[in-house]
C-alpha positions in Angstrom: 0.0 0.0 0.0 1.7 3.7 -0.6 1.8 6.6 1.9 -0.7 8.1 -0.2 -3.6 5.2 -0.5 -3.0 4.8 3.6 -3.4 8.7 3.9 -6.5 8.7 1.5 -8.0 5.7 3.7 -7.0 6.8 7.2 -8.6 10.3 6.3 -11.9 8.6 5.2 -11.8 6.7 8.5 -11.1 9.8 10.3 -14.5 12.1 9.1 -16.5 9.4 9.9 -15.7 8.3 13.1 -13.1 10.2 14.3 -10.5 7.1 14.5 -7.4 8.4 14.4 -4.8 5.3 11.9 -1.5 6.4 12.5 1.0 5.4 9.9 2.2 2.2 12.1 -1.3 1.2 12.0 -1.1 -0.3 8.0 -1.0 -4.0 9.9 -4.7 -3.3 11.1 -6.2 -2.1 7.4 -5.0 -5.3 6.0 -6.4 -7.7 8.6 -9.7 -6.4 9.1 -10.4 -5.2 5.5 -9.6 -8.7 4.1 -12.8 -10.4 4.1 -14.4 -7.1 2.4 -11.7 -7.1 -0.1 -11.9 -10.8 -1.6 -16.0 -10.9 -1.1 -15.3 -7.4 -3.7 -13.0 -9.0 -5.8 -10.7 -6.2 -4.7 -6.7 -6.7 -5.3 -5.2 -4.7 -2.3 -5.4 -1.5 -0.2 -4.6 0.8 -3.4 -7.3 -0.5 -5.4 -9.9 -0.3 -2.8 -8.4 3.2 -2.0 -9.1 3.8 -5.9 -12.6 2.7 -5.4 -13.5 4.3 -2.6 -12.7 7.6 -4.3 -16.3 7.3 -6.0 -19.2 8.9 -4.9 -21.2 6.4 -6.0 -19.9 3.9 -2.9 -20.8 5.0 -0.1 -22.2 1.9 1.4 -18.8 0.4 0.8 -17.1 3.4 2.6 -19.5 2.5 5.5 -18.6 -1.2 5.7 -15.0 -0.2 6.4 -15.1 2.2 9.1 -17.3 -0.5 10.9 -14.3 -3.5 9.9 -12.1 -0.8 11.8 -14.3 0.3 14.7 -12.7 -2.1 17.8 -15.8 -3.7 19.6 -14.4 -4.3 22.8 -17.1 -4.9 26.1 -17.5 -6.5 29.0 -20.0 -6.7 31.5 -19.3 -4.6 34.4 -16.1 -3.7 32.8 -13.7 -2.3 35.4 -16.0 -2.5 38.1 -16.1 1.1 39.4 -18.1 3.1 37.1 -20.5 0.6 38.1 -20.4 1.1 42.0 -20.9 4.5 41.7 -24.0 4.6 39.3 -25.2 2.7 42.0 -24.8 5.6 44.4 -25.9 7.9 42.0 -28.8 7.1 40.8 -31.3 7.0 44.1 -29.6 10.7 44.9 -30.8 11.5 41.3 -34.4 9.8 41.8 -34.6 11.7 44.8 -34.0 15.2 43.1 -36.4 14.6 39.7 -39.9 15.9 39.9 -42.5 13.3 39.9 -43.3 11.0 36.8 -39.9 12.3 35.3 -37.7 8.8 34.2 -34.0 8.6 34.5 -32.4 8.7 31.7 -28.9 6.9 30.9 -26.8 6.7 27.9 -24.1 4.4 27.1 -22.0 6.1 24.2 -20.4 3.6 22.0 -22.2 1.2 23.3 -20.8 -2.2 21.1 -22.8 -5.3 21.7 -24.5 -3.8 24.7 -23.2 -5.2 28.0 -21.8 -1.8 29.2 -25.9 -0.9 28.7 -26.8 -4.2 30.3 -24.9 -3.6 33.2 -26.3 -0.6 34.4 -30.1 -2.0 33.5 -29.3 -4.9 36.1 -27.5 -2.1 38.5 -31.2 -0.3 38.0 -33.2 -3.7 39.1 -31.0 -4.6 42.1 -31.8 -0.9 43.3 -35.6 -1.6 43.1 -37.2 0.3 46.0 -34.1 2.9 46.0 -35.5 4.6 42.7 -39.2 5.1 44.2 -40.9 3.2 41.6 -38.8 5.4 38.7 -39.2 4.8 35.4 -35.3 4.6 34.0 -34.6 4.6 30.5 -30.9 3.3 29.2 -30.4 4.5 25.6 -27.4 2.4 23.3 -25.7 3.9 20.5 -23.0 2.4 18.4 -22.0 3.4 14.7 -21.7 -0.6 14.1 -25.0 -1.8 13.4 -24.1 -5.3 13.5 -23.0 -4.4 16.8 -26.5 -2.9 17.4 -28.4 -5.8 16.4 -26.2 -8.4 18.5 -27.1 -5.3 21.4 -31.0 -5.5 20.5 -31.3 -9.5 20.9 -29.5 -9.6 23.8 -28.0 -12.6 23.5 -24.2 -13.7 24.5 -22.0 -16.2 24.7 -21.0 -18.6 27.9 -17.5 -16.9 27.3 -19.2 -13.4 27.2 -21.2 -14.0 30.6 -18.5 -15.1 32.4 -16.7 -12.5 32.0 -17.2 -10.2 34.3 -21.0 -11.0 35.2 -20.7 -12.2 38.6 -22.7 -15.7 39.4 -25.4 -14.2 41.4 -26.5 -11.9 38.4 -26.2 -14.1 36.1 -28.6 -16.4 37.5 -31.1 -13.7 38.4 -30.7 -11.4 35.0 -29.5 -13.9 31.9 -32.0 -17.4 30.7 -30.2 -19.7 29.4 -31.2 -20.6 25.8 -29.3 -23.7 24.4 -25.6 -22.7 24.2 -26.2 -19.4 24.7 -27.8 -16.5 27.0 -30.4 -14.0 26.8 -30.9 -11.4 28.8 -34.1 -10.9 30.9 -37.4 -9.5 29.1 -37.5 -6.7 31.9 -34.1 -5.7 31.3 -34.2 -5.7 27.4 -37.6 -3.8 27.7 -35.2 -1.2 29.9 -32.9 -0.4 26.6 -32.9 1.0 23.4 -30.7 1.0 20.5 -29.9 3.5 17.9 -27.1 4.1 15.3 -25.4 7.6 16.4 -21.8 8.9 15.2 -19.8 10.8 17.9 -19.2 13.9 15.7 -22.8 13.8 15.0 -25.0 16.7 16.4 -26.5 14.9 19.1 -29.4 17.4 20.3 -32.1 14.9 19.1 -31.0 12.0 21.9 -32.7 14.7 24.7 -31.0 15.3 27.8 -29.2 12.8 30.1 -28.7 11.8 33.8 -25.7 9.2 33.6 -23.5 9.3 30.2 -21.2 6.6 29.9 -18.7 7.0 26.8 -15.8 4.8 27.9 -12.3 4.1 25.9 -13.9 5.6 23.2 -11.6 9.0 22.9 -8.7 6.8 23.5 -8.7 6.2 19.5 -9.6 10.2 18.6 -6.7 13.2 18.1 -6.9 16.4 20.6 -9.6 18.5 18.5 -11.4 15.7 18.1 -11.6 14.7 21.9 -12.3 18.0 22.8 -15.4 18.4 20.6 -16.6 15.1 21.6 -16.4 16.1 25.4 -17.9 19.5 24.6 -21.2 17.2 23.3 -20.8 15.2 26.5 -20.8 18.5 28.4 -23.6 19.3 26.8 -26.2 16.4 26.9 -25.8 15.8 30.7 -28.0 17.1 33.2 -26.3 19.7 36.0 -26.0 17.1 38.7 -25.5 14.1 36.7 -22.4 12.4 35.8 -20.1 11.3 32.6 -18.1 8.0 32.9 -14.7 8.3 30.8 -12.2 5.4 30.7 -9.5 4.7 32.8 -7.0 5.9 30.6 -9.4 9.2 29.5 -9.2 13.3 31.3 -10.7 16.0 30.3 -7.4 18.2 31.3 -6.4 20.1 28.7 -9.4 19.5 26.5 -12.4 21.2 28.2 -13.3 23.2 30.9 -16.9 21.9 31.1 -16.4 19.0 32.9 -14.6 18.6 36.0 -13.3 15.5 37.9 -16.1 14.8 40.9 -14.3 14.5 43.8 -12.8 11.2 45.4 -13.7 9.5 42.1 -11.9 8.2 39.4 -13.1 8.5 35.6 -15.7 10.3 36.5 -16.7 14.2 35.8 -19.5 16.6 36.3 -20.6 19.5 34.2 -19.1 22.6 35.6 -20.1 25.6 37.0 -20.6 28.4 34.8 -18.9 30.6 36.9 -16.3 27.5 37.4 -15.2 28.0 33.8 -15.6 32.0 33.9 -12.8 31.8 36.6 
């Protein structure tokens, strides 16, 4: 492949999703891309760069960015983000005027266990949320992810990893060689296809935003718009859950670290930012 078909490529990526390839990166066109490139008939890199350069394939533009979106989940991946929604949410219950529902969004959301998760956090509160209707929205810009997201169902590797015993019996049916997730908790969720640089007005408002290892793969401007959306969507007293590896330092001054926790930040103060 030459510099310039891997600059072409890695700039289509880039305005779509934001997915920053790096030159070092050539290893990771070639092994996802294959099985789009024989089912095409498509030599190599440089010709599917030369095809791509058409306006007339846009669907085939589309497959690739999903071959080279990493769907990577777990359930109750790193456990923390986890613990606290659970101290969260009754505080937020507490402070909503009646009939209002919670509303949570898990950004980037792959094949759904991050949104799973906090459902079955949600049950095991019960009584906690007074009766609270909580919605958990999912968005991904894989819709293969989505779909696998919508039938909630998952492997015995998936559900042993990370989902401890306890909810796994009282959450997931077994079906076969495989598990489903409870009615009650896939009646919880909802999925939708939504890019990152998207204008995302139309989702509504949000309590909890969970957007995880996600700006991990963006550059600076890119991370700094994203979070500005983030900033944006979440309610004044609610929360957004970035990754482990993820700040907002030196990107935005609209979210602040909430204290004594880690990976997560709260909108701040306008007069915050003014000072």
């Amino acid at each position: 492949m030459t510099p310039e078909s891997f600059s072409f490529l890695a700039g289509l990526v880039k305005a779509r999703s934001g997915i920053v390839l790096t030159a070092d990166r050539g290893y990771m066109l070639e092994t996802r891309l294959g099985p789009m490139l024989r089912r095409e008939g498509i030599a190599g890199l440089d010709a599917l760069a030369l095809r791509l350069r058409s306006p007339r394939e846009e669907a085939l533009v589309a497959e690739m960015v999903e071959a080279l979106t990493t769907n990577e989940s777990s359930f109750f991946r790193d456990g923390k983000p986890f613990e606290h929604l659970r101290r969260l949410l009754p505080r937020l219950a507490a402070a909503r005027p009646a009939g209002q529902p919670l509303r949570i969004w898990s950004a980037a959301c792959s094949s759904g266990q991050e949104a799973y998760s906090a459902a079955m956090v949600v049950a095991e509160l019960g009584a906690a949320l007074g009766g609270r209707r909580v919605e958990i929205l999912g968005t991904d810009i894989s819709r293969e992810m989505l779909e696998r997201a919508r039938e909630g169902i998952f492997t015995q590797f998936e559900v042993q990893r990370g989902l401890p015993v306890q909810m796994l019996v009282k959450h997931v049916r077994q079906e076969g060689t495989r598990w489903r997730v409870a009615p009650e908790l896939r009646a919880m969720t909802r999925w939708q296809f939504f890019n990152l640089l998207d204008d995302a007005r139309a989702l509504g408002r949000f309590d909890v935003i969970f957007c995880r290892n996600v700006l991990i793969y963006f550059d600076a401007p890119t991370k700094s718009r994203v979070l500005a959306m983030l900033a944006a969507m979440v309610a004044a007293d609610g929360a957004v859950h970035l990754g482990g590896a993820e700040t907002v330092l030196g990107l935005t001054d609209r979210l602040v670290p909430a204290a004594g926790e880690r990976g997560v930040y709260e909108p701040a103060q306008p007069a915050a930012r003014a000072g």
